[in-house]
Structures are given as C-alpha cells and as structure tokens.
PDB file with one MODEL, atoms N, CA, C and O in Angstrom:
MODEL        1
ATOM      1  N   UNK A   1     -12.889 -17.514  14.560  1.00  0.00           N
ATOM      2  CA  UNK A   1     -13.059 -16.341  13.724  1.00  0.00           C
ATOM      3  C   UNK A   1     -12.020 -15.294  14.114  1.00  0.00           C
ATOM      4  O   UNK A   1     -11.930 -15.042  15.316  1.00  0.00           O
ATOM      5  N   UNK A   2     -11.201 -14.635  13.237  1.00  0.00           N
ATOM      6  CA  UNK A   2     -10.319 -13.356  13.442  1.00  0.00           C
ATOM      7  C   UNK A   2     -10.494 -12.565  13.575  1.00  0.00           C
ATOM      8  O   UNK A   2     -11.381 -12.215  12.797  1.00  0.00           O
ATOM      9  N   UNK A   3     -10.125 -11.657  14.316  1.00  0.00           N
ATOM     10  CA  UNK A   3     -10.694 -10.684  14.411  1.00  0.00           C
ATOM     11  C   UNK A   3      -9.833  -9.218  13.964  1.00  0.00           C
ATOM     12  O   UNK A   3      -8.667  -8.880  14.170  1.00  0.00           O
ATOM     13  N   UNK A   4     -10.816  -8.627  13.358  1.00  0.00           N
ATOM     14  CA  UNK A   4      -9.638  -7.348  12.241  1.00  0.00           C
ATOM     15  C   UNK A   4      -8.766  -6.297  13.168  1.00  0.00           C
ATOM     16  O   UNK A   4      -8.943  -6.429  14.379  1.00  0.00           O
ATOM     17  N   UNK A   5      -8.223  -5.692  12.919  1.00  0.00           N
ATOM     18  CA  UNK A   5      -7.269  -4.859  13.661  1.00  0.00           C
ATOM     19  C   UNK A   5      -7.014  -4.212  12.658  1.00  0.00           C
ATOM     20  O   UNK A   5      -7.088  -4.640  11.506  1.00  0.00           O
ATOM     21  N   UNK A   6      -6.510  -2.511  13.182  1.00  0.00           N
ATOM     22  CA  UNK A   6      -6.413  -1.545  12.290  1.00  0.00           C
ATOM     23  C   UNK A   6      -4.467  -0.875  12.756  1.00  0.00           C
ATOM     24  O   UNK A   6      -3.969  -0.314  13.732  1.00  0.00           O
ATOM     25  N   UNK A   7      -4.064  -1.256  11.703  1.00  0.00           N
ATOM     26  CA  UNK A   7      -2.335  -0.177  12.127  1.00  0.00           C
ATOM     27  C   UNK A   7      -2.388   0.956  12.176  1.00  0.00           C
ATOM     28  O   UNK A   7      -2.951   1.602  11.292  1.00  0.00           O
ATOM     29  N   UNK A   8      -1.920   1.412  13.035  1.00  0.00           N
ATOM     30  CA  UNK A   8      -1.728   2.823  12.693  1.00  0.00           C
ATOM     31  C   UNK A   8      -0.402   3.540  12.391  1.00  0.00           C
ATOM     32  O   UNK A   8      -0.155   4.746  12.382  1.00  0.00           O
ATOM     33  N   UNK A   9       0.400   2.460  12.141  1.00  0.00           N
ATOM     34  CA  UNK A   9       1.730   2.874  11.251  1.00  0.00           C
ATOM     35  C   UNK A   9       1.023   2.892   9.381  1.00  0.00           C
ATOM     36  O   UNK A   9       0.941   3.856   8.620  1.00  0.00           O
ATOM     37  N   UNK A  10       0.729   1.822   9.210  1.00  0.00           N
ATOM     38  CA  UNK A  10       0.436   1.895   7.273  1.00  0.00           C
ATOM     39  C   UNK A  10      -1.139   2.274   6.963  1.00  0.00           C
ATOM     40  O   UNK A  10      -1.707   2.307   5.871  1.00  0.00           O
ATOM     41  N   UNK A  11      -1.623   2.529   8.191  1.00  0.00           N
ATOM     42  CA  UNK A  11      -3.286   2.737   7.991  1.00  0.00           C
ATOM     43  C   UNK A  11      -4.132   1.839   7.271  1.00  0.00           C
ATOM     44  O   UNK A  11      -5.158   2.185   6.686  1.00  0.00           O
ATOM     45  N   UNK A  12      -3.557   0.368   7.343  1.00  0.00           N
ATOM     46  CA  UNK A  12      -4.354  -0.800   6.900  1.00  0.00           C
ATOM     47  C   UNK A  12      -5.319  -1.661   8.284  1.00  0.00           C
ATOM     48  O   UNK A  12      -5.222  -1.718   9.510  1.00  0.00           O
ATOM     49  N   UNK A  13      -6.150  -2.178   7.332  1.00  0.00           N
ATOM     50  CA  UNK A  13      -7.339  -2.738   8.428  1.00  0.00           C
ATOM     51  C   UNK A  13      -7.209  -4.077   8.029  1.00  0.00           C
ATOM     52  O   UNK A  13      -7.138  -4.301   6.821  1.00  0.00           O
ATOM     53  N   UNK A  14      -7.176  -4.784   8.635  1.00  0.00           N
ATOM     54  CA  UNK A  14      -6.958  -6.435   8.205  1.00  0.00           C
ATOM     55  C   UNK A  14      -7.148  -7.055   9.405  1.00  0.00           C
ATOM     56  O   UNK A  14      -7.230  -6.431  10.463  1.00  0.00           O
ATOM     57  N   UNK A  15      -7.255  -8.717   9.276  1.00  0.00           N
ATOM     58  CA  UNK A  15      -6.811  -9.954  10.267  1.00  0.00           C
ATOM     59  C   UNK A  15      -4.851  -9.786  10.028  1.00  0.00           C
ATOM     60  O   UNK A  15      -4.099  -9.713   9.055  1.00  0.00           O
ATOM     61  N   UNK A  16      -4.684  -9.789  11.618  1.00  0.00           N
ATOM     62  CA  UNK A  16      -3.259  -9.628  11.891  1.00  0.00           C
ATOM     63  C   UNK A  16      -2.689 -11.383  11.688  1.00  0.00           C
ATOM     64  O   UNK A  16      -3.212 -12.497  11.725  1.00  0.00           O
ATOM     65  N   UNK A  17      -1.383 -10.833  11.475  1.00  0.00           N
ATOM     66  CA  UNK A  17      -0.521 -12.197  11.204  1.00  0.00           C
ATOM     67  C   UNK A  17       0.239 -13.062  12.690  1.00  0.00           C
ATOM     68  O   UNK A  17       0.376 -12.132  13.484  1.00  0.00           O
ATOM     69  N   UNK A  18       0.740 -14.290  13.352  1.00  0.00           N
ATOM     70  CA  UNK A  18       1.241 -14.325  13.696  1.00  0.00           C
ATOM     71  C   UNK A  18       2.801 -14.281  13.616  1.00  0.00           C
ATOM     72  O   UNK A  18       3.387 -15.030  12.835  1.00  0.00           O
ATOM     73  N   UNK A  19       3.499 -13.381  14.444  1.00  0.00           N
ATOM     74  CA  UNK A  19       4.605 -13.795  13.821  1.00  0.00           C
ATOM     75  C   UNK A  19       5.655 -13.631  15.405  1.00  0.00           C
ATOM     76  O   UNK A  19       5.630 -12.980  16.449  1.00  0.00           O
ATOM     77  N   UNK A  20       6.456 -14.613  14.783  1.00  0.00           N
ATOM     78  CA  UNK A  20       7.603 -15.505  15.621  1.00  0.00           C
ATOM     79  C   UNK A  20       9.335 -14.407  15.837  1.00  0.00           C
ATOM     80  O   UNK A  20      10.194 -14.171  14.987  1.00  0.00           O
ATOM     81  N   UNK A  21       9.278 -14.068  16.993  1.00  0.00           N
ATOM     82  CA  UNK A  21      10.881 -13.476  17.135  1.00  0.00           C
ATOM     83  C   UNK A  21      11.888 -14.578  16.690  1.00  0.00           C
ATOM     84  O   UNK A  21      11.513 -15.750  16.714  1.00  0.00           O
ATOM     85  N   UNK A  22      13.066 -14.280  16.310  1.00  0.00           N
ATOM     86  CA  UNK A  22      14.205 -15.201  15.966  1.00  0.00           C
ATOM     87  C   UNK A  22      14.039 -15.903  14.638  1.00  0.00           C
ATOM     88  O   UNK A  22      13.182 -15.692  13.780  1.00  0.00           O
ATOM     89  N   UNK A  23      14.889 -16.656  14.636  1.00  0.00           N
ATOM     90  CA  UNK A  23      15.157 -17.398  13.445  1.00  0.00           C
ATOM     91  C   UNK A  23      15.215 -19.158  13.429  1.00  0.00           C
ATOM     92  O   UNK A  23      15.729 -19.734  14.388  1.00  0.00           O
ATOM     93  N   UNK A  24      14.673 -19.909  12.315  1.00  0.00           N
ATOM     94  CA  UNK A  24      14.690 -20.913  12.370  1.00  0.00           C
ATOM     95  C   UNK A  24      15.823 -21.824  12.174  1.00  0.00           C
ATOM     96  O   UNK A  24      16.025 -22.974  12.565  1.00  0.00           O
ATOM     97  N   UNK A  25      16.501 -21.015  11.474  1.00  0.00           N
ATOM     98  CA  UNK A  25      18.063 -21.812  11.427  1.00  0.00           C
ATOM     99  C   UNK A  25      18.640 -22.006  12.551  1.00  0.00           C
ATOM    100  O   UNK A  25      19.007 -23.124  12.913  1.00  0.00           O
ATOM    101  N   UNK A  26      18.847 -20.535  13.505  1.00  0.00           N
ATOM    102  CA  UNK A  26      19.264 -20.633  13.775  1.00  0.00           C
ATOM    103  C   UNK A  26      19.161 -21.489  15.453  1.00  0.00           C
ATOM    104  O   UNK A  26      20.053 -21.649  16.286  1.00  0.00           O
ATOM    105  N   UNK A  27      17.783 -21.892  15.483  1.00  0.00           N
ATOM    106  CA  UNK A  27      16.966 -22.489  16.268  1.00  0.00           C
ATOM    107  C   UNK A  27      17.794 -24.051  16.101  1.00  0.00           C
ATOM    108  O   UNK A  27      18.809 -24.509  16.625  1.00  0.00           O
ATOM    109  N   UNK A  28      16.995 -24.485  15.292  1.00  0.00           N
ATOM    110  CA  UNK A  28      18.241 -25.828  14.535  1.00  0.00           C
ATOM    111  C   UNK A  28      19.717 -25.836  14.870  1.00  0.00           C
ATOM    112  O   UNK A  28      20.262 -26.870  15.257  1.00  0.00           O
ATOM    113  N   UNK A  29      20.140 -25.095  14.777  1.00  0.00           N
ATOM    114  CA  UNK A  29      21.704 -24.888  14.551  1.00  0.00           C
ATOM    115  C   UNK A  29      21.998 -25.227  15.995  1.00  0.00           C
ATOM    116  O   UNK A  29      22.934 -25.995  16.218  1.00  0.00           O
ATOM    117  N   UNK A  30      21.139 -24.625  17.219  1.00  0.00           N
ATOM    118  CA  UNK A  30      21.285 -24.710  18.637  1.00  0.00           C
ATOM    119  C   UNK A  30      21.272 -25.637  19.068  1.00  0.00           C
ATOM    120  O   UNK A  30      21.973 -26.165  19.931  1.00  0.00           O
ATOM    121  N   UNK A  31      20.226 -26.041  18.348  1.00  0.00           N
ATOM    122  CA  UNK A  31      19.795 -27.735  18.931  1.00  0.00           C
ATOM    123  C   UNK A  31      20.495 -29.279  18.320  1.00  0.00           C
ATOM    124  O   UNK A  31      20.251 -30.434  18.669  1.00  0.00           O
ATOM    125  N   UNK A  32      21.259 -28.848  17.482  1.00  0.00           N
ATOM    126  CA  UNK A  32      22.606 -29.572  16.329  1.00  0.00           C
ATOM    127  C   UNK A  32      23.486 -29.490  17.545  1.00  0.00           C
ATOM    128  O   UNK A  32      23.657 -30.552  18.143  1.00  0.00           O
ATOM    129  N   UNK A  33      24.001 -28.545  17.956  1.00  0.00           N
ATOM    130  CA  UNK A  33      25.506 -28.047  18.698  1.00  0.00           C
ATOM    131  C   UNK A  33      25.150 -28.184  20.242  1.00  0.00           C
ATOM    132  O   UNK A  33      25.594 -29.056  20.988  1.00  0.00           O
ATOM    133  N   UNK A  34      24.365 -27.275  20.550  1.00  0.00           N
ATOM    134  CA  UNK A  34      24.093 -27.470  22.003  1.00  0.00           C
ATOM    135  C   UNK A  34      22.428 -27.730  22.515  1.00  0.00           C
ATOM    136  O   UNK A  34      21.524 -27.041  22.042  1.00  0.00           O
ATOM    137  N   UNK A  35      22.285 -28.333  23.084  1.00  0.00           N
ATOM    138  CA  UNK A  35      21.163 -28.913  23.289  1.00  0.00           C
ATOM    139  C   UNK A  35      20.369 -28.104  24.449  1.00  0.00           C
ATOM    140  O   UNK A  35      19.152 -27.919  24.403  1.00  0.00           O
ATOM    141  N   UNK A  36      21.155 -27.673  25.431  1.00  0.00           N
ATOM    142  CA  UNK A  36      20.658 -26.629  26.378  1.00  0.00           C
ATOM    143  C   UNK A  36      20.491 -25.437  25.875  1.00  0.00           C
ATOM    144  O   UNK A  36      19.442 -24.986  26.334  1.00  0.00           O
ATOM    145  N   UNK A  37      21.160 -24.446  24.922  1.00  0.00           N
ATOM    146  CA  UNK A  37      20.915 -23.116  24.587  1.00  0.00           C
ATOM    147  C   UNK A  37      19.641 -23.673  23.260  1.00  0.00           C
ATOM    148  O   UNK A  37      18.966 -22.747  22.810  1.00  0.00           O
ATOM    149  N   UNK A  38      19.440 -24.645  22.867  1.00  0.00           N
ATOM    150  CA  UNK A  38      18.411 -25.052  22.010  1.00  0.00           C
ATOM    151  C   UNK A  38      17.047 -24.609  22.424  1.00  0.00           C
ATOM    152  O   UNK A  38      16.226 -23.790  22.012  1.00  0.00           O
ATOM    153  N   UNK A  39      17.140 -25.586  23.529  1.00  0.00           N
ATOM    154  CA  UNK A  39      16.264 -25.774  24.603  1.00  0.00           C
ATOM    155  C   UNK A  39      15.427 -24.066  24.942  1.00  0.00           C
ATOM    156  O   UNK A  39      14.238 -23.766  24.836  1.00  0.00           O
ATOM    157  N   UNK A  40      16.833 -23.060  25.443  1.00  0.00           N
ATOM    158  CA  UNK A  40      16.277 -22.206  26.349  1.00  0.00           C
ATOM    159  C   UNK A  40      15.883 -21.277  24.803  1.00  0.00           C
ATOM    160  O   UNK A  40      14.816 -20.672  24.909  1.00  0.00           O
ATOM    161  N   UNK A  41      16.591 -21.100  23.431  1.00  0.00           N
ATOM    162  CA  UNK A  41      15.907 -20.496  22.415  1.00  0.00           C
ATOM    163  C   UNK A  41      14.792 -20.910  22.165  1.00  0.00           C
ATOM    164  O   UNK A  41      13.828 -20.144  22.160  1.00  0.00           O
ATOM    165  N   UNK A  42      14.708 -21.886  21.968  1.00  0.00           N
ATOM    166  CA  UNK A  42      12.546 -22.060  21.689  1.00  0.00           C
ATOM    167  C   UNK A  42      11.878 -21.926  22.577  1.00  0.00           C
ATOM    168  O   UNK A  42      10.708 -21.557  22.483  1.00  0.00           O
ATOM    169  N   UNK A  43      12.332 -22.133  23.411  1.00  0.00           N
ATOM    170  CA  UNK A  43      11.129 -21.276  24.942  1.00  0.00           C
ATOM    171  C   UNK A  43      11.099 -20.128  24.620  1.00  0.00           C
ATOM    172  O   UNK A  43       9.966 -19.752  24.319  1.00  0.00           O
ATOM    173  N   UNK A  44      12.012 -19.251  24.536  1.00  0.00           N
ATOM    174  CA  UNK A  44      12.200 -18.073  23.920  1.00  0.00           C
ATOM    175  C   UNK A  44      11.041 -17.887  22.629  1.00  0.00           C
ATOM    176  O   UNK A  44      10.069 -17.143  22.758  1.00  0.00           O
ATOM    177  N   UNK A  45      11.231 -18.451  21.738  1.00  0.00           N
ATOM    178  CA  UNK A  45      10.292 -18.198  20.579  1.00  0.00           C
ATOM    179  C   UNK A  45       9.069 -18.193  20.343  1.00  0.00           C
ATOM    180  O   UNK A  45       8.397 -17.385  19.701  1.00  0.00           O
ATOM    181  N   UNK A  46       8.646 -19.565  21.138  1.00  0.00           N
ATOM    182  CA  UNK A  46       7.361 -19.646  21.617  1.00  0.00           C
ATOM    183  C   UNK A  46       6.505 -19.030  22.342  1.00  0.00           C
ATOM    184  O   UNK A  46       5.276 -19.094  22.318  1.00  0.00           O
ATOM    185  N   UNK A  47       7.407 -18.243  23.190  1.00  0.00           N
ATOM    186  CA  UNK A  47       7.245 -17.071  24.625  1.00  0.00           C
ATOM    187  C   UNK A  47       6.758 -15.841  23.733  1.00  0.00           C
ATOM    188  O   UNK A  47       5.817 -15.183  24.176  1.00  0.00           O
ATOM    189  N   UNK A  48       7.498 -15.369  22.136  1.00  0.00           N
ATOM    190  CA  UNK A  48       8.000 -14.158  21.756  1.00  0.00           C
ATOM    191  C   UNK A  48       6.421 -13.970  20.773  1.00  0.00           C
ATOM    192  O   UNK A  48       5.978 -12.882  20.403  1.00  0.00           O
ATOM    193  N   UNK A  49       5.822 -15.234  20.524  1.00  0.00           N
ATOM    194  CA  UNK A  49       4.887 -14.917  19.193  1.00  0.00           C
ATOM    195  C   UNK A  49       3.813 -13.951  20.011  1.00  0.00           C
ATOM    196  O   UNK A  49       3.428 -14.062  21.175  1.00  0.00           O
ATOM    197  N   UNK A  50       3.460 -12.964  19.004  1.00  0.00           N
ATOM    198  CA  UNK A  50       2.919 -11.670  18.678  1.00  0.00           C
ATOM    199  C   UNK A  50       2.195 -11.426  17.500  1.00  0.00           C
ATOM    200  O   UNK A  50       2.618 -11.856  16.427  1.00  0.00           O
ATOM    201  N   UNK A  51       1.089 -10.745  17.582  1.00  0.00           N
ATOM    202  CA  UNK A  51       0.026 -10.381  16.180  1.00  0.00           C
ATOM    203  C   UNK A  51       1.107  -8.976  15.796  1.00  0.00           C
ATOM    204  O   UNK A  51       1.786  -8.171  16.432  1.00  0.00           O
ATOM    205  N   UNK A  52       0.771  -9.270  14.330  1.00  0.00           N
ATOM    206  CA  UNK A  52       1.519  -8.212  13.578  1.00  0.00           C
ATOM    207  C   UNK A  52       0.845  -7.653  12.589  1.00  0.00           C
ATOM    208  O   UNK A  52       0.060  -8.448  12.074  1.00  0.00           O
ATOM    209  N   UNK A  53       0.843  -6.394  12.030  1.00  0.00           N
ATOM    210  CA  UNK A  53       0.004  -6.069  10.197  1.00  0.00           C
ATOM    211  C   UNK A  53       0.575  -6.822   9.778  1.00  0.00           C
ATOM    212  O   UNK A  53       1.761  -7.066   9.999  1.00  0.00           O
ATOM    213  N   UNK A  54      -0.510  -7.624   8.730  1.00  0.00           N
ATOM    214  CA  UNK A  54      -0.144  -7.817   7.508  1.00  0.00           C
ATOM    215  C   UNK A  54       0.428  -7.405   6.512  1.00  0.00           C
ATOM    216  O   UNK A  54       1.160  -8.106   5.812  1.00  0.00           O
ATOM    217  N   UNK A  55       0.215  -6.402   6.343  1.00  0.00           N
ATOM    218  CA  UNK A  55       0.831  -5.184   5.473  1.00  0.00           C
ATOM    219  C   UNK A  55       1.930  -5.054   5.745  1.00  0.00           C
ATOM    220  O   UNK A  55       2.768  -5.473   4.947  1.00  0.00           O
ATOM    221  N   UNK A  56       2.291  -4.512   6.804  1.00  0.00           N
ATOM    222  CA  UNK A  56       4.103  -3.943   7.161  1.00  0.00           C
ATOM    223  C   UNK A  56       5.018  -4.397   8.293  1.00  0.00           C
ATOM    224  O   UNK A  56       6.079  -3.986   8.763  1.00  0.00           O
ATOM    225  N   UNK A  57       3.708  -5.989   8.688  1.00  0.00           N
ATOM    226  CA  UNK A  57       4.890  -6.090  10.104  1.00  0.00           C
ATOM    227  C   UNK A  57       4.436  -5.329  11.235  1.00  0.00           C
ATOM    228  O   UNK A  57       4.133  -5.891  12.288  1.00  0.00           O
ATOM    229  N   UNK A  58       4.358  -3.807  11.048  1.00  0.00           N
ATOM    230  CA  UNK A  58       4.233  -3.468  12.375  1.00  0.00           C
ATOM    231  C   UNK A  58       3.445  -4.151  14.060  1.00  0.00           C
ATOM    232  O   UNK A  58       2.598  -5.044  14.055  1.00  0.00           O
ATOM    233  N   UNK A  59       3.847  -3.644  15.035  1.00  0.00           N
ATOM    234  CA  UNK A  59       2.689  -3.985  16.259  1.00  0.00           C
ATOM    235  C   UNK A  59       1.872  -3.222  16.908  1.00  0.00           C
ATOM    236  O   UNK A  59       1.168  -3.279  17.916  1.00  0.00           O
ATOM    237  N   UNK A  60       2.192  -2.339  15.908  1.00  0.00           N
ATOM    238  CA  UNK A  60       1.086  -0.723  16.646  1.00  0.00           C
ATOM    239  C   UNK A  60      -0.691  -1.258  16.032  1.00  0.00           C
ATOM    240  O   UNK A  60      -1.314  -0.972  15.010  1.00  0.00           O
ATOM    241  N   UNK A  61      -0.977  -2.006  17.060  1.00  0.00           N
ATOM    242  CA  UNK A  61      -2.476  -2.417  16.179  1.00  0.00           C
ATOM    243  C   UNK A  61      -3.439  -2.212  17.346  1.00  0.00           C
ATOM    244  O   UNK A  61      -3.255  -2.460  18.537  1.00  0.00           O
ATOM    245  N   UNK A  62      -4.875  -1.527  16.519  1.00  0.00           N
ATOM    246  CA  UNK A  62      -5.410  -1.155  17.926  1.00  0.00           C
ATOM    247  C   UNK A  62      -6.858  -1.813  17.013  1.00  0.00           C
ATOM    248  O   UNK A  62      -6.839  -1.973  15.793  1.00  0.00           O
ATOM    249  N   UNK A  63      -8.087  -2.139  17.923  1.00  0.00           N
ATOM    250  CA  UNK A  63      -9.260  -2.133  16.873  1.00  0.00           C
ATOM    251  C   UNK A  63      -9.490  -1.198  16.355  1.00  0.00           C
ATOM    252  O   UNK A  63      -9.236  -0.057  16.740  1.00  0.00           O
ATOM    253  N   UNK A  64     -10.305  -1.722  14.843  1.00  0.00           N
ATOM    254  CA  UNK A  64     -10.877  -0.908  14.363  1.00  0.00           C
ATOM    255  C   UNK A  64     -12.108   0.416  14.559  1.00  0.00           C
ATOM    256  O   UNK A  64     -12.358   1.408  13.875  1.00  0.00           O
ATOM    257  N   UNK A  65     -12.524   0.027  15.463  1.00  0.00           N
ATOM    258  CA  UNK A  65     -13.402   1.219  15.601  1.00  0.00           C
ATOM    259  C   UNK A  65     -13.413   2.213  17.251  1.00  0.00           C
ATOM    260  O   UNK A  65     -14.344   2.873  17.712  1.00  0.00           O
ATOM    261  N   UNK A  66     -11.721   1.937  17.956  1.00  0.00           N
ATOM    262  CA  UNK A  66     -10.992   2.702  18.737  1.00  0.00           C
ATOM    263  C   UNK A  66     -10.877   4.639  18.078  1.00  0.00           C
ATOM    264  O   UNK A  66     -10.694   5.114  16.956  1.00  0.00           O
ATOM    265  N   UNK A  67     -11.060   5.155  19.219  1.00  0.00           N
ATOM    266  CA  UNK A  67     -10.456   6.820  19.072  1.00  0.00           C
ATOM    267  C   UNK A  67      -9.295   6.674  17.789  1.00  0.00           C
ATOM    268  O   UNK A  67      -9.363   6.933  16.587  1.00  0.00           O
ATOM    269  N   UNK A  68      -8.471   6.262  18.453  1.00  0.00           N
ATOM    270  CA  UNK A  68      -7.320   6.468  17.530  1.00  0.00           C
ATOM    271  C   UNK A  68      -7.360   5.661  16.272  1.00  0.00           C
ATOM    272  O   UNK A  68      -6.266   5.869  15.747  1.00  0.00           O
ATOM    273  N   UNK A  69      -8.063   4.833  15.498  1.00  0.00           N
ATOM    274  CA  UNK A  69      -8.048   4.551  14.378  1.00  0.00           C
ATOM    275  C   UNK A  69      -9.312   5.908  13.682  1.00  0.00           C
ATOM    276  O   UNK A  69      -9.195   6.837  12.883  1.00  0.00           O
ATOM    277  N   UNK A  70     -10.015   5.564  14.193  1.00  0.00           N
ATOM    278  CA  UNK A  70     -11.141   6.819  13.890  1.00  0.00           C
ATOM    279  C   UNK A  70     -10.461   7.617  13.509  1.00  0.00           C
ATOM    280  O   UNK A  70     -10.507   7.800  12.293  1.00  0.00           O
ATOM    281  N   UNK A  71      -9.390   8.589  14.421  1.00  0.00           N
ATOM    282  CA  UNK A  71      -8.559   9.680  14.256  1.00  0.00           C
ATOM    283  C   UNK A  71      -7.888   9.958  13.205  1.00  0.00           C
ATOM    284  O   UNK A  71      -7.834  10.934  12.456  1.00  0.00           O
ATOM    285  N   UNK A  72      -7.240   8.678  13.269  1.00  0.00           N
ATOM    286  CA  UNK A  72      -6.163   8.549  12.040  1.00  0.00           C
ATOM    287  C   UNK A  72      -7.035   8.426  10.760  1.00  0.00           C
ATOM    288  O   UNK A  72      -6.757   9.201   9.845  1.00  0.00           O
ATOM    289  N   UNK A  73      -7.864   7.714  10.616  1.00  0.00           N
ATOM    290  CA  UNK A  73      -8.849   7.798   9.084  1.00  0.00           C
ATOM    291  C   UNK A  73      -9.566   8.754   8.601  1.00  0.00           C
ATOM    292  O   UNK A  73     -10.301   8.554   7.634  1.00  0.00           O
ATOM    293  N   UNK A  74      -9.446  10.172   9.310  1.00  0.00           N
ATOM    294  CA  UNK A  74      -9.690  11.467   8.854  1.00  0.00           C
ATOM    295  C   UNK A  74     -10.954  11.598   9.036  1.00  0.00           C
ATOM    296  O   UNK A  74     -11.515  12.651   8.731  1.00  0.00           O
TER     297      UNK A  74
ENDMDL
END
C-alpha cells in the first residue's frame, strides 16, 4: 500500500512517483562503448532512485498531516 505525501512546492497530496537520476540512453550508450563506466553508471542510477510529486517532480515531500503541510494549506 502507498503511502500519500503532500509537496510543498505545488501544494498537491498524492502517492509519490519513483523516479531515476540520469538517462537511459545514455546508460546503453556506456555499456555499447565502455563496459566499466557502464557498469559504474547504473550503480549510480540504481543508488540515485528517489520519491518525487507527481504533479511537478519536486522532492520537497513531507506527510500529509506534518506542521508544515497543515501550514501551508491555510
């Protein structure tokens, strides 16, 4: 079960997204050409995943019923 989180950049309340630093091409592309910087980028990527809003991306996410969402919802 997910659990909701509130931004306090776009003031949306939702289940957060995972999302991945870097790029997939260029992940591929590493592992095409060089096999060691391949290697040390997806450790990297895998290392980097982070909950994000849904809404805007951001990582400023706190629960919903924290001081500071309270605050922010007037």
């Amino acid at each position: 079960m997910a659990r909701t989180m509130f931004c306090t950049r776009c003031l949306t309340e939702g289940v957060p997204k995972n999302v991945t630093k870097g790029s997939f091409a260029v992940e591929v592309a590493l592992w095409f050409l060089f096999c060691l910087p391949g290697i040390v980028y997806s450790l990297w990527r895998l290392t980097s995943k982070h909950p994000a809003c849904p809404s805007c991306g951001a990582i400023e996410l706190v629960p919903p019923n924290s001081p500071a969402a309270k605050r922010l919802r007037g």
